[in-house]
N, C-alpha and C positions, 0 to 999 in steps of 0.2 A: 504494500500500500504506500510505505513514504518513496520508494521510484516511481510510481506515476506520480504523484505530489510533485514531485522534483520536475521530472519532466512539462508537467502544468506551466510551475513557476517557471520554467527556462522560457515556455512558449508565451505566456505571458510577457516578458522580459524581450522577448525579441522582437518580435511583430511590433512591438512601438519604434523601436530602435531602428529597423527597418523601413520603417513609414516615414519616419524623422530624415533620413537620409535618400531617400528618394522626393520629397517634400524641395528641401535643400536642393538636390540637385534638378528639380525641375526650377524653382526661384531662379536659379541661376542662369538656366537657359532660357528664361523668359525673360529677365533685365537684360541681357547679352542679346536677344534678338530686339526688345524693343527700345532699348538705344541706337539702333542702327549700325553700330561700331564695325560690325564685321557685314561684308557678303556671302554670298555662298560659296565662293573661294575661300575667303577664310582674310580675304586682303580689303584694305580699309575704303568704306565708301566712295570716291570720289566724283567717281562720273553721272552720279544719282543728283548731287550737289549742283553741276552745271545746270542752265537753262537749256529746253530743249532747241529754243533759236541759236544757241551760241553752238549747240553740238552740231548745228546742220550747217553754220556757217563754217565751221571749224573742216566738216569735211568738203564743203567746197572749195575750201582755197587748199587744201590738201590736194582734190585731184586737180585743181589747176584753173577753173573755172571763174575763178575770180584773182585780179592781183592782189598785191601786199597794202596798197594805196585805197583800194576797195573793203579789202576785209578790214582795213584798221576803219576807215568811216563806218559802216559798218555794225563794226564792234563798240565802237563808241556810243551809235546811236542805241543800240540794244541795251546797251549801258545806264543809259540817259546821260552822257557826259558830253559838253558842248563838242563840236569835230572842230577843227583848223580850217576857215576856206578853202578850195584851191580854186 
C-alpha cells in the first residue's frame, strides 16, 4: 500500500512541474513571435520595415529602368522630403 502512495505523490509532483515548463516554454515562443524580432529564417526583420513603394522603387533602378537622378527624386518624394530642382 505505501508504493502506490508513493507513486500517487510522485505523479502528483510531476504533472505540475511538467505543465509549468511547457507553460514557460510556450510564453516564450509567443513574446519571440509577437515582437516580431525574428522571421522565419531565424534572421532579423528588415524588409517587413520598408515601405512597399520604396521596395518597388528599389527594384526598378536595380534592373535599370530608372536612373540614379530619378530614383533619388523619387525617393525623396516617397519620403516627403523636399527634392533639389533640376
Amino acid at each position: 500500500m505505501m508504493y502506490c502512495n508513493g507513486m500517487l505523490m510522485m505523479a502528483f509532483m510531476t504533472i505540475p512541474a511538467i505543465l509549468l515548463i511547457v507553460t514557460v516554454l510556450l510564453g516564450l515562443v509567443w513574446l519571440v513571435r509577437s515582437t516580431g524580432v525574428l522571421t522565419a529564417r531565424g534572421r532579423p526583420d528588415t524588409v517587413s520595415q520598408t515601405p512597399e513603394a520604396e521596395l518597388l522603387l528599389r527594384r526598378r533602378y536595380a534592373a535599370g529602368e530608372i536612373d540614379d537622378e530619378e530614383y533619388q527624386r523619387r525617393l525623396a518624394a516617397l519620403r516627403g522630403q523636399p527634392s533639389a530642382p533640376t
